[in-house]
N, C-alpha and C positions, 0 to 999 in steps of 0.2 A: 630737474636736470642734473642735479647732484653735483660730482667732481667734473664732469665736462663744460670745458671751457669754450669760449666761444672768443671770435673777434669778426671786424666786420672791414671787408674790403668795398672799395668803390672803386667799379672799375666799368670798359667800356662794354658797350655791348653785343662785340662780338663773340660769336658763340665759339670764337678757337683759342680764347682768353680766358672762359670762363673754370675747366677744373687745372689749366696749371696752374693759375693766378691760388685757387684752393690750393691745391695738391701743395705748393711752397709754402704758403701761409700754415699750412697746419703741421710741416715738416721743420719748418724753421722757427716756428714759437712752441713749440708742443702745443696744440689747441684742438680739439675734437673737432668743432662748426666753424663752417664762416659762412657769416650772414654777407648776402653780395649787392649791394648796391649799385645799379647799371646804367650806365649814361655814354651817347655817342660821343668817343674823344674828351671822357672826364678830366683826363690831364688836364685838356686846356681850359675846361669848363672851370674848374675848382680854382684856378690860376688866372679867373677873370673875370670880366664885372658883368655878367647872366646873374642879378641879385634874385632874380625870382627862380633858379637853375638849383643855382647853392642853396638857396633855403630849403627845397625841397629835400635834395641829397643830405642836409645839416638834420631835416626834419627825422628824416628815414636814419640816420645813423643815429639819433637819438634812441628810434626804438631800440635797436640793438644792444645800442649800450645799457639804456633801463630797464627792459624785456630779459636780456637775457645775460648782462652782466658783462659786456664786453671790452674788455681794458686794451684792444688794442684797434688801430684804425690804419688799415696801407691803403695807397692811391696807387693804381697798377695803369700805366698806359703801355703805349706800345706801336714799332712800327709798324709799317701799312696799315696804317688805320684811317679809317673812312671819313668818321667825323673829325679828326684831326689829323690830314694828311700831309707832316712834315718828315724828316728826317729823322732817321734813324737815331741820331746825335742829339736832334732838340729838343726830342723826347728824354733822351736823359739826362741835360740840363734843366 
């Protein structure tokens, strides 16, 4: 994979999230890939105690990092979102 870089976003799994959540990440870090990690409402998910939830997304962002050298990690939620349907606000706290 040479000089291309990669990072690994975990984000949810709606499909109107999935190439801005990209398209920023690789425009804001210079980075060729992102590896995407998908889970309903990850926000809340990573932010709470689903210990068997996190392990898997901890699992899966492992590979990434080891697989493909990825030194960086963003957590993309977002409003109207299905598995965590709160405000626009809470989501950015």
């Amino acid at each position: 994979m040479g000089d291309k870089k990669f990072a690994t976003a975990i984000n949810c799994i709606d499909g109107r999230t999935q190439m801005p959540v990209s398209d920023w990440v690789k425009e804001k870090y210079s980075v060729s890939y992102v590896d995407m990690i998908t889970e309903p409402g990850c926000d809340k998910v990573v932010c709470g105690t689903d210990d068997v939830t996190i392990e898997k997304i901890k699992s899966k962002a492992l590979i990434s990092i080891n697989a493909h050298k990825s030194s960086l990690v963003v957590i993309a939620g977002h409003h109207d979102c299905a598995g965590n349907p709160v405000s626009k606000e809470e989501h950015m706290t």
